[in-house]
C-alpha positions as CSV (number, residue, x, y, z in Angstrom):
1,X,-182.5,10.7,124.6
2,X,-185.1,13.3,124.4
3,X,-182.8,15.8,122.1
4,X,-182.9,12.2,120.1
5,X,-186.3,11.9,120.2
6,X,-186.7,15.9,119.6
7,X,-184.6,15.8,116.4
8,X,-186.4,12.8,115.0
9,X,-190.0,14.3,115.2
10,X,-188.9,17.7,113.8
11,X,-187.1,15.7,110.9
12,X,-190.4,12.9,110.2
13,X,-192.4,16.5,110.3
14,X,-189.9,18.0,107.2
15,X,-190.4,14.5,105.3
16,X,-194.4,14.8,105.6
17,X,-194.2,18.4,104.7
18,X,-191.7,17.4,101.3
19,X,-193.8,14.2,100.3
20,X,-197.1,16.3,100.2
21,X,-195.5,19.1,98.7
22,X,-193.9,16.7,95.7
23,X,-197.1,14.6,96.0
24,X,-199.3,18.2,95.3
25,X,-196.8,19.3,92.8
26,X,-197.4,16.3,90.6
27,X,-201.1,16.3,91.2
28,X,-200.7,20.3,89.9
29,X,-198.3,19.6,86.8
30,X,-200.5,17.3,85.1
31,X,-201.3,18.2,81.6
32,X,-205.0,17.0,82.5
33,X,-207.4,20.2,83.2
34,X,-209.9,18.5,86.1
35,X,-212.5,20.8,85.8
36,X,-212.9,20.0,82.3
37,X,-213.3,16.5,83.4
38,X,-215.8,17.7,86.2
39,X,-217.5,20.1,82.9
40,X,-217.9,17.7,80.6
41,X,-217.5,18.2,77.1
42,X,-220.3,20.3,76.4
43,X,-219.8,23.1,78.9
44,X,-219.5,26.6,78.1
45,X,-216.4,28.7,79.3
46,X,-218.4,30.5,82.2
47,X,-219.5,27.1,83.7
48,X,-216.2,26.3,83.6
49,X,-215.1,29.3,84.8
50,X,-217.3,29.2,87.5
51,X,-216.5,25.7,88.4
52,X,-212.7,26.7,88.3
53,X,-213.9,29.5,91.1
54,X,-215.6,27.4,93.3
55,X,-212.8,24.4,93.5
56,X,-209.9,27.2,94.6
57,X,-208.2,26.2,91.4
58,X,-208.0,30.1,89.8
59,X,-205.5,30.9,93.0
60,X,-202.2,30.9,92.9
61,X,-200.2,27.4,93.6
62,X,-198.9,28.5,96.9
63,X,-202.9,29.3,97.8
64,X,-203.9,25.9,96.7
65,X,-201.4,24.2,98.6
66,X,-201.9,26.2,101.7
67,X,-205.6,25.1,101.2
68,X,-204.6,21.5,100.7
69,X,-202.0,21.4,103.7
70,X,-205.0,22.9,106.1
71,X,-207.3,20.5,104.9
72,X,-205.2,17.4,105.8
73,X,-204.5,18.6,109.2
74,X,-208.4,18.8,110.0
75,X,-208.2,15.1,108.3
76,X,-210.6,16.1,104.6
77,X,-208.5,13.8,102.3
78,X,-210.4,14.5,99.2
């Protein structure tokens, strides 16, 4: 029964892990830039630059899903 209960909890553990990494994906993909959205129209290229910096989003995917994953653990949803 515990083996059971053992295999269950690793397996609902590989689901979470998927469904946020499909649900970050997604989020990632779209062909929306949100910093432009955060800019406005009228920025200039090193306020959004600089913008892009301070969100994380210049790193690499695996960095900003690390980041995302870390932040859900100590509960930030945003």
């Amino acid at each position: 029964m515990i083996a059971y209960l053992g295999r269950r909890v690793i397996q609902s553990l590989l689901i979470l892990l998927g469904v946020s990494l499909i649900t970050f994906a997604l989020l990632y993909l779209l062909p929306a830039d949100p910093v432009r959205q955060i800019a406005g129209r009228s920025a200039t290229p090193e306020t959004v630059e600089n913008i892009r910096r301070q969100l994380g989003l210049d790193q690499p995917f695996i960095i900003q899903y690390w980041h995302y994953l870390t932040s859900l653990l100590s509960g930030d949803l945003g």
